[in-house]
KEBAKE-778980 format. One record per residue (C-alpha): residue number from 1; x, y, z negated; residue in one letter; chain. Coordinates in nm, 2 decimals, always signed. Example, Ala and Ser with C-alpha at 12.3 -4.5 7.8 and 13.67 -1.06 7.14 Angstrom:
! residues 2
+-----+--------+--------+--------+--------+--------+
| num |   east |  north |     up | residu | chaine |
+-----+--------+--------+--------+--------+--------+
|   1 |  +1.23 |  -0.45 |  -0.78 |      A |      A |
|   2 |  +1.37 |  -0.11 |  -0.71 |      S |      A |
+-----+--------+--------+--------+--------+--------+
! end
This chain:
! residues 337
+-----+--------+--------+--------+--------+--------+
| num |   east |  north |     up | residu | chaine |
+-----+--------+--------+--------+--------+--------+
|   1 |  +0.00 |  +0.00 |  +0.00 |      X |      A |
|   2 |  +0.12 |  +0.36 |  +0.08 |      X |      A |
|   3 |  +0.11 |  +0.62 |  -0.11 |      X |      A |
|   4 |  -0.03 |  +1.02 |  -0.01 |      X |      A |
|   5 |  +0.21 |  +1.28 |  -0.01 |      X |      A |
|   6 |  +0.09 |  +1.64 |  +0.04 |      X |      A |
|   7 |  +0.28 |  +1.94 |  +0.06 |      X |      A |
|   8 |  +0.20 |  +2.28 |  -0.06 |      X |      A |
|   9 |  +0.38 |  +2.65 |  +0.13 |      X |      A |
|  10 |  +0.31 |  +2.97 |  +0.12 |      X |      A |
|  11 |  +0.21 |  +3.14 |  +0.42 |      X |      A |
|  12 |  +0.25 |  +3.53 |  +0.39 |      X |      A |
|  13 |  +0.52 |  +3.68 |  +0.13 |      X |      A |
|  14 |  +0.48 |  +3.45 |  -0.17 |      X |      A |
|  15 |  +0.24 |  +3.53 |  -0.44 |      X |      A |
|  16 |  -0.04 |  +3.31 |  -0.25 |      X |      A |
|  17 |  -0.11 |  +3.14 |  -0.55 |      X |      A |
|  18 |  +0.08 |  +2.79 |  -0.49 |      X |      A |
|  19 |  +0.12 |  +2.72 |  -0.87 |      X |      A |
|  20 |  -0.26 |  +2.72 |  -0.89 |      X |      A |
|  21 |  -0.32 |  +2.55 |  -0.61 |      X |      A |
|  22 |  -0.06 |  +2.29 |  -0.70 |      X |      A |
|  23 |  -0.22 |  +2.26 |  -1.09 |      X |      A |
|  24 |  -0.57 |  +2.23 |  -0.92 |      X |      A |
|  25 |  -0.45 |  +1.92 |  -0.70 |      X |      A |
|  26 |  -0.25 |  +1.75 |  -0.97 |      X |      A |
|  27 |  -0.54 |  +1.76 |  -1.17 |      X |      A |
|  28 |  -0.85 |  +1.68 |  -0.96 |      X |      A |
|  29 |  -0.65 |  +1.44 |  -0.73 |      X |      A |
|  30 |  -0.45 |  +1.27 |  -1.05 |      X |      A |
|  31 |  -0.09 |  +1.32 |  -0.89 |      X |      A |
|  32 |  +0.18 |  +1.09 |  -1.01 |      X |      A |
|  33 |  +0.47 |  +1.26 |  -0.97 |      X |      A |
|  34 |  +0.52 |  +1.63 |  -0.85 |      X |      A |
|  35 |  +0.82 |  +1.75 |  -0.73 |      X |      A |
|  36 |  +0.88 |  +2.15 |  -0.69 |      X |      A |
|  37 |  +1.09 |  +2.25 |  -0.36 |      X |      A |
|  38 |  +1.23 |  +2.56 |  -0.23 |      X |      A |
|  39 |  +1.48 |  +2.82 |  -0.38 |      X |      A |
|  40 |  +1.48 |  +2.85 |  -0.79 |      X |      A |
|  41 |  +1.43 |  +3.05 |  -1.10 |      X |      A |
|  42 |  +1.36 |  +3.32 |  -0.90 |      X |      A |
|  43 |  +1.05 |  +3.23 |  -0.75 |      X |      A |
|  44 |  +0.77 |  +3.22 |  -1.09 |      X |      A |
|  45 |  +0.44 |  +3.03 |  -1.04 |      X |      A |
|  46 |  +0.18 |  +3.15 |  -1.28 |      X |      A |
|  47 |  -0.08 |  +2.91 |  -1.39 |      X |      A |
|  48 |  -0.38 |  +2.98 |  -1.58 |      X |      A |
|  49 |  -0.50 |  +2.67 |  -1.73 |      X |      A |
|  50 |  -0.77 |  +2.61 |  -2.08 |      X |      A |
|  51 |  -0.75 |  +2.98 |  -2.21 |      X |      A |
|  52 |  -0.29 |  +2.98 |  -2.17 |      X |      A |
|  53 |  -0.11 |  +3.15 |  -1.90 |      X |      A |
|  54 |  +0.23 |  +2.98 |  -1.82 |      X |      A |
|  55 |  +0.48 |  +3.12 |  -1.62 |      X |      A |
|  56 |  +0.69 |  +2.87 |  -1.46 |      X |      A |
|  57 |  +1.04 |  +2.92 |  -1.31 |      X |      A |
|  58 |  +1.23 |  +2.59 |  -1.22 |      X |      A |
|  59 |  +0.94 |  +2.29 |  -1.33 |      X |      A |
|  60 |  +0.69 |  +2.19 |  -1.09 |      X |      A |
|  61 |  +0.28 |  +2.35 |  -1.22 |      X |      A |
|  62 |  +0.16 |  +2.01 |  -1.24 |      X |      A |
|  63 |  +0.28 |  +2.00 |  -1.59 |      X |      A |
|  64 |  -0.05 |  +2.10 |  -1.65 |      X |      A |
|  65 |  -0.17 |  +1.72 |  -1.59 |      X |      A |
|  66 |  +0.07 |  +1.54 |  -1.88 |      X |      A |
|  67 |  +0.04 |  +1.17 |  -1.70 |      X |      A |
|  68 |  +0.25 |  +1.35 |  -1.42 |      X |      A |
|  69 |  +0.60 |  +1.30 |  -1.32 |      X |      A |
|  70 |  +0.84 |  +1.63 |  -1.30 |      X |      A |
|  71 |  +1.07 |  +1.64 |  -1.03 |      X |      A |
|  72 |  +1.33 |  +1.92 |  -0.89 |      X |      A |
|  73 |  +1.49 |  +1.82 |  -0.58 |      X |      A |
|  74 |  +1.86 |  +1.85 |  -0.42 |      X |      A |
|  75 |  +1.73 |  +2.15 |  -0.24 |      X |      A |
|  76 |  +1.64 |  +2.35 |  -0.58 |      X |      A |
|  77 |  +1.88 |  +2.62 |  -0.75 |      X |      A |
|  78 |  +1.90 |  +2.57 |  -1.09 |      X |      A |
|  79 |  +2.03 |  +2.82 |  -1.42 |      X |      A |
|  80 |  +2.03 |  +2.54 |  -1.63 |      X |      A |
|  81 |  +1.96 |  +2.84 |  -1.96 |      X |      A |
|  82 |  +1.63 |  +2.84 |  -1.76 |      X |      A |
|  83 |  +1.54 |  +2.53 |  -1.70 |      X |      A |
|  84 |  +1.68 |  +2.40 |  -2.08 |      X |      A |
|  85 |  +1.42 |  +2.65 |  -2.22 |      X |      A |
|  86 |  +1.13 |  +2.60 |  -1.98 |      X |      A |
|  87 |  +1.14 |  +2.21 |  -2.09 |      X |      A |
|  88 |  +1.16 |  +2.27 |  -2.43 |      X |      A |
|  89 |  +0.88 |  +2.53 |  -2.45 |      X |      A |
|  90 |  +0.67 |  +2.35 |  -2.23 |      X |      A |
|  91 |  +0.79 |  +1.99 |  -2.43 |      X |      A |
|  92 |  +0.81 |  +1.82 |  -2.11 |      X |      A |
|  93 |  +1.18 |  +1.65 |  -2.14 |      X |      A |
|  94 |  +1.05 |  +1.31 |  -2.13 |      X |      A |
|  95 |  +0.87 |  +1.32 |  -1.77 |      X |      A |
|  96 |  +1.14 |  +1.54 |  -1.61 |      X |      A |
|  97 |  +1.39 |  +1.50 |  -1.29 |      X |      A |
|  98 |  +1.66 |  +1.68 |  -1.20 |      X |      A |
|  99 |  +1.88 |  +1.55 |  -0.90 |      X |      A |
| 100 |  +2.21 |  +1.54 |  -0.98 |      X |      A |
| 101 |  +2.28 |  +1.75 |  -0.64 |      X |      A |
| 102 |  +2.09 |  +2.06 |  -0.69 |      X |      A |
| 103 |  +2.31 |  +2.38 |  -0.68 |      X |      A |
| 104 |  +2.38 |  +2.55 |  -1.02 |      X |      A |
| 105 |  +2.34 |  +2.89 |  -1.06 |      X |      A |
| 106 |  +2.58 |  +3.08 |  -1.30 |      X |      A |
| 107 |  +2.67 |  +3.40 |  -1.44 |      X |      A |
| 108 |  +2.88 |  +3.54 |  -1.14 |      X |      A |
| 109 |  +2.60 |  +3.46 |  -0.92 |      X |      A |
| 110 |  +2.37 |  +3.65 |  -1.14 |      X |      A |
| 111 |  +2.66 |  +3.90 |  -1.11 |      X |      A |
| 112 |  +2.69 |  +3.95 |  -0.77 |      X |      A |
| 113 |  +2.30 |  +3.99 |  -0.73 |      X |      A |
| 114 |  +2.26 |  +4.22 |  -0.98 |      X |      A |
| 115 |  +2.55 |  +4.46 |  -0.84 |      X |      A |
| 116 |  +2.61 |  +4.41 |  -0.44 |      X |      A |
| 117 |  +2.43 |  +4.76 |  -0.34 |      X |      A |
| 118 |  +2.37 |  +4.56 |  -0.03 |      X |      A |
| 119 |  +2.13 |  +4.31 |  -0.22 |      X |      A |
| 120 |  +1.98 |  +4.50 |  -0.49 |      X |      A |
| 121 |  +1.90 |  +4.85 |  -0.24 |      X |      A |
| 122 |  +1.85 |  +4.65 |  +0.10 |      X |      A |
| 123 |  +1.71 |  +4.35 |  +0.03 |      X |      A |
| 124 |  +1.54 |  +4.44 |  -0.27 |      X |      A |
| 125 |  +1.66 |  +4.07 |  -0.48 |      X |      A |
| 126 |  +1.52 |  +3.95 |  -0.76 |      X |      A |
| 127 |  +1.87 |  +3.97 |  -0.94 |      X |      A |
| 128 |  +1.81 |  +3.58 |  -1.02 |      X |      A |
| 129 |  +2.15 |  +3.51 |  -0.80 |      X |      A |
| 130 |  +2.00 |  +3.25 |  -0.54 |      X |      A |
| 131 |  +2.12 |  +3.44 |  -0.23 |      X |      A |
| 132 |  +2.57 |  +3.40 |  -0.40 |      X |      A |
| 133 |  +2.48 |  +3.06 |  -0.52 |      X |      A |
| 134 |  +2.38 |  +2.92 |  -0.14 |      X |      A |
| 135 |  +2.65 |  +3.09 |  +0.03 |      X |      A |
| 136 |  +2.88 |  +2.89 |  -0.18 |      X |      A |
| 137 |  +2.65 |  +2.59 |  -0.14 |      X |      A |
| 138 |  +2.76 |  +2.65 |  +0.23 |      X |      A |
| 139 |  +3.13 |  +2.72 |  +0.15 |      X |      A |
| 140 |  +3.16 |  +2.34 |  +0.00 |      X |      A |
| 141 |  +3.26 |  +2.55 |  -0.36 |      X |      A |
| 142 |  +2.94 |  +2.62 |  -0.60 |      X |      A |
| 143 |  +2.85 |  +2.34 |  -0.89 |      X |      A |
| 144 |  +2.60 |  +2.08 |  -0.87 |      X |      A |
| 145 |  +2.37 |  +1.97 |  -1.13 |      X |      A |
| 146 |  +2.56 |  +1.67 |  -1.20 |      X |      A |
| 147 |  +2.85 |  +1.83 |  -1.33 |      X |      A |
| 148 |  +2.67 |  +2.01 |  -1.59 |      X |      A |
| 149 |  +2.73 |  +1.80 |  -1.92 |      X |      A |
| 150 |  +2.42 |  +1.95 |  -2.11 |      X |      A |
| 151 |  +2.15 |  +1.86 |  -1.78 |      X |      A |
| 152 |  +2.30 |  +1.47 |  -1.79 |      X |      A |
| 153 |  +1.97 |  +1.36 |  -2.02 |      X |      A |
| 154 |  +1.74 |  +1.50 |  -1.69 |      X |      A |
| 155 |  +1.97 |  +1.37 |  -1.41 |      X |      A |
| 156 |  +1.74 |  +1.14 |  -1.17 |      X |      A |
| 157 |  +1.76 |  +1.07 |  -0.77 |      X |      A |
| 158 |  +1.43 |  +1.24 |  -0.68 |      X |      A |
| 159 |  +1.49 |  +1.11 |  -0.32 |      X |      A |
| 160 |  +1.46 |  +0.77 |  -0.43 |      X |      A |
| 161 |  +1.20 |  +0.82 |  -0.68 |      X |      A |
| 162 |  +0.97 |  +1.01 |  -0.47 |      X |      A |
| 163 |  +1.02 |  +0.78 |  -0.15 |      X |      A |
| 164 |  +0.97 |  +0.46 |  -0.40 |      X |      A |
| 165 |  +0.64 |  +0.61 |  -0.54 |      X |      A |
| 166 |  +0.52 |  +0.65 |  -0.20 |      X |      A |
| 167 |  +0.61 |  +0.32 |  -0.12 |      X |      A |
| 168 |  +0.42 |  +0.18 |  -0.42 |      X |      A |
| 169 |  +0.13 |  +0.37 |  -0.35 |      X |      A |
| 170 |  +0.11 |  +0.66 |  -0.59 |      X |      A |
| 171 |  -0.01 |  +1.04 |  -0.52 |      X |      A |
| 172 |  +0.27 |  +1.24 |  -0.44 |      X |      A |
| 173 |  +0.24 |  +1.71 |  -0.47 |      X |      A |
| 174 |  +0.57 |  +1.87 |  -0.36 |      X |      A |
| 175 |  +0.53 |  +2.25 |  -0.45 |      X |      A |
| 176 |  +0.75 |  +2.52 |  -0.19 |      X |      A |
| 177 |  +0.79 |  +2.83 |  -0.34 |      X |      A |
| 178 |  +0.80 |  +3.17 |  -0.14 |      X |      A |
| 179 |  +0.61 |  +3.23 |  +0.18 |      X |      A |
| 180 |  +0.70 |  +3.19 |  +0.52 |      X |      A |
| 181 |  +0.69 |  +3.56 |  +0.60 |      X |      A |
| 182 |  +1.01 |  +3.53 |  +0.37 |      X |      A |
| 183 |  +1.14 |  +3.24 |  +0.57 |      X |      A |
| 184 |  +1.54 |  +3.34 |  +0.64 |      X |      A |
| 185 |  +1.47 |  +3.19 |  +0.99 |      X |      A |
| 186 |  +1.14 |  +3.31 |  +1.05 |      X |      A |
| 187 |  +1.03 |  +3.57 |  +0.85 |      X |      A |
| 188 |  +1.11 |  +3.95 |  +0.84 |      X |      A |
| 189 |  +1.54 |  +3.93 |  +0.78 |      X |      A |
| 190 |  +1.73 |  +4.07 |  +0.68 |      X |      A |
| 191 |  +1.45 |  +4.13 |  +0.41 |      X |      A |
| 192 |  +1.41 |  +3.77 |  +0.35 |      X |      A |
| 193 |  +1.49 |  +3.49 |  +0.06 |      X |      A |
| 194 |  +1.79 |  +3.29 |  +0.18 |      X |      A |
| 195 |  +1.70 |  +2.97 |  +0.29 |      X |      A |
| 196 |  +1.40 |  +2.87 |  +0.49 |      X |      A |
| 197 |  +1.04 |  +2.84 |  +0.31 |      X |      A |
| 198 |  +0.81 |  +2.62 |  +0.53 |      X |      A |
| 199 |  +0.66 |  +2.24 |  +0.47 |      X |      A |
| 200 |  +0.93 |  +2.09 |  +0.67 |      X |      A |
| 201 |  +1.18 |  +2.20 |  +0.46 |      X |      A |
| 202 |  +1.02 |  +2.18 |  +0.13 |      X |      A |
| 203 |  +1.01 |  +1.80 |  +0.24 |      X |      A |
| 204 |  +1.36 |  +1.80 |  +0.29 |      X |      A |
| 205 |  +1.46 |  +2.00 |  +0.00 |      X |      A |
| 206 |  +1.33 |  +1.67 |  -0.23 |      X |      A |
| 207 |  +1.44 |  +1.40 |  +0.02 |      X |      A |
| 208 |  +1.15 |  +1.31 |  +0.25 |      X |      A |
| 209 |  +1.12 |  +1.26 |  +0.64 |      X |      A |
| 210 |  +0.84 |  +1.36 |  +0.81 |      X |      A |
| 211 |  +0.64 |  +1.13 |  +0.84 |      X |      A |
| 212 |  +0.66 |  +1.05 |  +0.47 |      X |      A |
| 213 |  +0.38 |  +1.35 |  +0.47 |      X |      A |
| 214 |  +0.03 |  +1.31 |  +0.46 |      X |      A |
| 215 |  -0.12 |  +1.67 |  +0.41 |      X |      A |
| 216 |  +0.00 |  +2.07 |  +0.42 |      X |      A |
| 217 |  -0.14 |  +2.27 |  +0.19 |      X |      A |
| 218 |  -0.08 |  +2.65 |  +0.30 |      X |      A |
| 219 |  -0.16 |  +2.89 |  +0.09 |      X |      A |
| 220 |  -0.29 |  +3.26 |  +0.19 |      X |      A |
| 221 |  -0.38 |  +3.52 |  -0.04 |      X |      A |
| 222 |  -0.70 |  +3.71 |  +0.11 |      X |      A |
| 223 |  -0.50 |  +4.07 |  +0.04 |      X |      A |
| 224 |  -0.15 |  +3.98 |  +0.10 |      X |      A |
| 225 |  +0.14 |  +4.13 |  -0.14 |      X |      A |
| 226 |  +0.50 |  +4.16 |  -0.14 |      X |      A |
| 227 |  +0.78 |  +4.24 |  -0.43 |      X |      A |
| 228 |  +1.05 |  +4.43 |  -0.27 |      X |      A |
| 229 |  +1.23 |  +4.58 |  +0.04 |      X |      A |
| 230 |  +1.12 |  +4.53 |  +0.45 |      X |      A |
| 231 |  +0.82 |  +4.54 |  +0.68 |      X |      A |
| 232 |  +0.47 |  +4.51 |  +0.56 |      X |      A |
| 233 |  +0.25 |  +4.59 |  +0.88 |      X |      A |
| 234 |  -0.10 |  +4.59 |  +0.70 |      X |      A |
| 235 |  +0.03 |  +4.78 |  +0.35 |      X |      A |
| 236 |  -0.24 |  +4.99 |  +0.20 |      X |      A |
| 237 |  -0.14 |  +5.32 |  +0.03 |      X |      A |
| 238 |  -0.09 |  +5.34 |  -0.36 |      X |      A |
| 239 |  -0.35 |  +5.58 |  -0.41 |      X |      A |
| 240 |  -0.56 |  +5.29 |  -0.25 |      X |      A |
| 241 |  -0.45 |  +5.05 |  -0.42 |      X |      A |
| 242 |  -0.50 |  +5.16 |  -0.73 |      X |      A |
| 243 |  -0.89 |  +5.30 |  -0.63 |      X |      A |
| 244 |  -0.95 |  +4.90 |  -0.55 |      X |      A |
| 245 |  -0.77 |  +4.79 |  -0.85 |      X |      A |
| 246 |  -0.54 |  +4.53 |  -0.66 |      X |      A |
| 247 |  -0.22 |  +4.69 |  -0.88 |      X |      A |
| 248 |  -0.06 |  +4.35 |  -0.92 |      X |      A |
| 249 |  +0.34 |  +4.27 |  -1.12 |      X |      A |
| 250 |  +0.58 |  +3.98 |  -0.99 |      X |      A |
| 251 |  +0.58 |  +3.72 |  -1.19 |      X |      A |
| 252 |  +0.98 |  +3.75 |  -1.26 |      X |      A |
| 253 |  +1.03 |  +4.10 |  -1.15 |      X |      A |
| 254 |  +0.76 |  +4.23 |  -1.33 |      X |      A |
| 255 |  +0.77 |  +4.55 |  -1.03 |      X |      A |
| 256 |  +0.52 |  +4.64 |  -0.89 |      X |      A |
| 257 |  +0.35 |  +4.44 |  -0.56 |      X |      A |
| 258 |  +0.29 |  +4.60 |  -0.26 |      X |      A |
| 259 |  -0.05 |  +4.48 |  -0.13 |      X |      A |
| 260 |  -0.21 |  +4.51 |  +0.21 |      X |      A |
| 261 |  -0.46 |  +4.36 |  +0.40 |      X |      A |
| 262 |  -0.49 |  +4.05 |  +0.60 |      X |      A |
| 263 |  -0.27 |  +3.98 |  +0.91 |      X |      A |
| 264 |  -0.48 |  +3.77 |  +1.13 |      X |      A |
| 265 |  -0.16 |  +3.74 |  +1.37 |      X |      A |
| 266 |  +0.10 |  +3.67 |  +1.09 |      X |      A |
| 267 |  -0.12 |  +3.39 |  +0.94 |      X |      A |
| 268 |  -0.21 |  +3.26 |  +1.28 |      X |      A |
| 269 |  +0.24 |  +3.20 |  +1.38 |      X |      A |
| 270 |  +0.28 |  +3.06 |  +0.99 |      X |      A |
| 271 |  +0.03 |  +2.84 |  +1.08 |      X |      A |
| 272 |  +0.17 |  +2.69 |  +1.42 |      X |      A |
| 273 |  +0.50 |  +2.61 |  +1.20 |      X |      A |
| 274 |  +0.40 |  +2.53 |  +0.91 |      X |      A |
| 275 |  +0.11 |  +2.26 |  +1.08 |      X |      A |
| 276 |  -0.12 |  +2.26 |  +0.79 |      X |      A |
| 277 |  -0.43 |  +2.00 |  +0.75 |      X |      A |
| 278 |  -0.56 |  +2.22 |  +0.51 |      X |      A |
| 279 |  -0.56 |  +2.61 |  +0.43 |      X |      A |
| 280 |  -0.59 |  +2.74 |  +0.10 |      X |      A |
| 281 |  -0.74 |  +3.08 |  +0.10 |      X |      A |
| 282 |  -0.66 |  +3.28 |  -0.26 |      X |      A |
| 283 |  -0.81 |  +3.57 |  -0.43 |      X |      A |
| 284 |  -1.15 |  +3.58 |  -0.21 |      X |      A |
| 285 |  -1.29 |  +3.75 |  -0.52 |      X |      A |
| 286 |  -1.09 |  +4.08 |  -0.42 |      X |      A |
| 287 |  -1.39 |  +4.04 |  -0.13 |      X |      A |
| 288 |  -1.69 |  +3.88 |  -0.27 |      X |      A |
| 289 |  -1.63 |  +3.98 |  -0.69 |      X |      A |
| 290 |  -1.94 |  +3.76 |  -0.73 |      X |      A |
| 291 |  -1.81 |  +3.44 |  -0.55 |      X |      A |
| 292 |  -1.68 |  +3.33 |  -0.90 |      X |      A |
| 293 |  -1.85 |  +2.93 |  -0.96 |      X |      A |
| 294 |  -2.12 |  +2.97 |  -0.67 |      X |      A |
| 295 |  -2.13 |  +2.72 |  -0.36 |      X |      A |
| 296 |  -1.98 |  +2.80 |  -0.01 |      X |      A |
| 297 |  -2.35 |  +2.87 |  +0.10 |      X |      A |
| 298 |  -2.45 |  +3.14 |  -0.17 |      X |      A |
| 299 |  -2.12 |  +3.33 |  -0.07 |      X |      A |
| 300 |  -2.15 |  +3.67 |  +0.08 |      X |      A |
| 301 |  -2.20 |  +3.71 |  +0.44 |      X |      A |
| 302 |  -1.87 |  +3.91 |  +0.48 |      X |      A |
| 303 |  -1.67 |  +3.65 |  +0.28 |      X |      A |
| 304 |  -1.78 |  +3.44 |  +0.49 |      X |      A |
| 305 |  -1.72 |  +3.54 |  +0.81 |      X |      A |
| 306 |  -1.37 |  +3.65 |  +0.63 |      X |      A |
| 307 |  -1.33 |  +3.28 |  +0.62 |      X |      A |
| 308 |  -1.39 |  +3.18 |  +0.96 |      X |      A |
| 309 |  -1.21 |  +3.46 |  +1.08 |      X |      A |
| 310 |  -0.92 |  +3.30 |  +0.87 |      X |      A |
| 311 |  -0.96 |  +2.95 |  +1.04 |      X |      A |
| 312 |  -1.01 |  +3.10 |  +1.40 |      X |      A |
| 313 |  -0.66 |  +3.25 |  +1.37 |      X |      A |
| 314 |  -0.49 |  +2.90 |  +1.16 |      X |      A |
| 315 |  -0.67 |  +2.66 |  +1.38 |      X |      A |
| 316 |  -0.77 |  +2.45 |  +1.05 |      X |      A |
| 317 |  -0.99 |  +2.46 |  +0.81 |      X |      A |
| 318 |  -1.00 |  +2.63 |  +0.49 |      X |      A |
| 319 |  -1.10 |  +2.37 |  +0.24 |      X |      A |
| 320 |  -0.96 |  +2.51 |  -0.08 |      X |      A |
| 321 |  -1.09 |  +2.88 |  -0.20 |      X |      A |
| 322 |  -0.97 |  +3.08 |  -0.52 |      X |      A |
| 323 |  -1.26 |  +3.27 |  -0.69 |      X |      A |
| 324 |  -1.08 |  +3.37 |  -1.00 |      X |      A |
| 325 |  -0.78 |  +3.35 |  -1.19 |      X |      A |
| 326 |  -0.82 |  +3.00 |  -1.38 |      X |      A |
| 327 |  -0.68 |  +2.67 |  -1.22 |      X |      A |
| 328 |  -1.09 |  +2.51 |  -1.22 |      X |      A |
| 329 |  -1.18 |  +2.86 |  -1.03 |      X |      A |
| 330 |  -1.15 |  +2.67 |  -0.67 |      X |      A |
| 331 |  -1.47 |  +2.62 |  -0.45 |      X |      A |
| 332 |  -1.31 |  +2.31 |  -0.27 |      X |      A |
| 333 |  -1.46 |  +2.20 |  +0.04 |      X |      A |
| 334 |  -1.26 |  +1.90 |  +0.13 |      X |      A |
| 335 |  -1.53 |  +1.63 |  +0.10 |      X |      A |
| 336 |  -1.71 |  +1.85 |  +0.36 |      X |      A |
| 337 |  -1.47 |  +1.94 |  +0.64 |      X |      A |
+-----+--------+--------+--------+--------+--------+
! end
């Protein structure tokens, strides 16, 4: 028997709401083992779950579901400060996985961030040091997990374990991180994260081949935002903003997001890379503020045809919809699509 593994990307400039999505599946589908992909500490996942609000850096948001399996793959960037302390505050040692060849992130990394004008004014980094830890990823030079004395209790090959739990037919959530729009290869560089942020690399980042993957999960958030530096074709004014009461904080930065409205023709190319079965469309309350527990039928009319405006330009349906802030705040349509 084989398993079912889906995938779960952002599709605009992170912030889409992966970490609920991801806590929603874990929980409703019972996942077995989740594995987080993409770049590190950097990238927070907020999850709002019975009445607590956690804000998750390096572990997977299916630790929500305590049955689950925690993974981080080869392709994560780990500050082992951060990941020591998320574990113990979230007392999830015993179901955790770190492969021994994810990159370490250290002080001069952090350094380097924090100071290289070129970074911190251009780019607009998060000061978390991912960008100096994969260049010397690349240079053959940076740390691995596996050398770091004080990670050896969490040290697992996620590869194998996530390609044996398929194998023996268990549910499978690998959670990206970013969006595609911050893709270095096809988003909006230089003003970009530095590796790539779509499904077929968050597959790869944990150690699973294509077809290995059952479903793609991409995320949109209904009024895209963005933390930082570089284009943002749609962006609404501050003044705007504020009158609409989208103001919004990164989840690690704490600065202030930049919101705009949706790009039809951004979602519709993250779509033809990304090859989702399934769009997740976030924050739908910002348009219908009474959508919150109804079915897809009482919705307004203009959410509605929001939503099929939404598929028309991802060519696939949109089966899971955010209506509020709490992981259970989902209309999910997949028994009907």
């Amino acid at each position: 028997m084989v398993g079912c593994c889906t995938v779960v990307a952002g599709g605009q400039w992170g912030d889409e709401a992966k970490g609920k999505i991801s806590a929603y599946l874990s929980l409703t589908d019972g996942i077995d083992v989740a594995a987080r992909a993409g770049l590190g500490p950097g990238a927070g996942h907020t999850v709002v779950s019975a009445g607590t609000t956690l804000k998750l850096r390096q572990l997977p948001a299916a630790v929500v579901r305590p049955q689950t399996t925690l993974l981080l793959g080869a392709g994560v960037m780990v500050n082992p400060a951060v990941f020591l302390a998320e574990v113990a505050d979230l007392g999830a040692g015993r179901r955790v996985g770190l492969d021994p060849r994810a990159s370490i992130i250290d002080e001069a990394h952090r350094r380097t961030d924090r100071e290289d004008p070129h970074l911190t004014t251009t780019i607009g980094s998060t000061g978390s040091g991912h960008g100096p830890c994969l260049a010397d990823r690349a240079l053959r030079r940076g740390r691995l997990a596996g050398e770091v004395a004080a990670l050896a209790p969490y040290l697992a090959d996620v590869a194998e374990l996530l390609n044996q739990a398929l194998d023996d037919g268990r549910k499978v959530l690998i959670e990206g991180t970013n969006g595609f729009l911050l893709s270095v290869l096809y988003g909006t560089y230089p003003h970009t994260v530095g590796k790539d942020s779509t499904a077929a690399t968050i597959a790869a980042d944990v150690g699973l081949g294509p077809t290995r993957i059952n479903r793609v999960v991409l995320a949109f958030k209904a009024f895209p935002t963005r933390v930082g530096g570089g284009p943002f074709p749609t962006e609404l004014p501050r003044a705007e903003i504020e009158a609409r009461g989208f103001l919004e904080q990164g989840t690690v930065t704490g600065r202030p997001r930049r919101v705009g409205t949706f790009d039809f023709a951004a979602a519709g190319r993250a779509a033809r890379i990304n090859a989702p079965t399934d769009i997740a469309l976030t924050f739908l309350d910002r348009i219908d503020p009474e959508c919150r527990g109804r079915p897809f039928d009482r919705l307004s009319r203009a959410a509605r045809a929001f939503i099929d405006q939404v598929e028309d330009a991802c060519r696939a349906p949109v089966t899971l919809i955010g209506t509020g802030p709490d992981t259970f705040d989902i209309l999910d349509r997949r028994g009907e699509r």
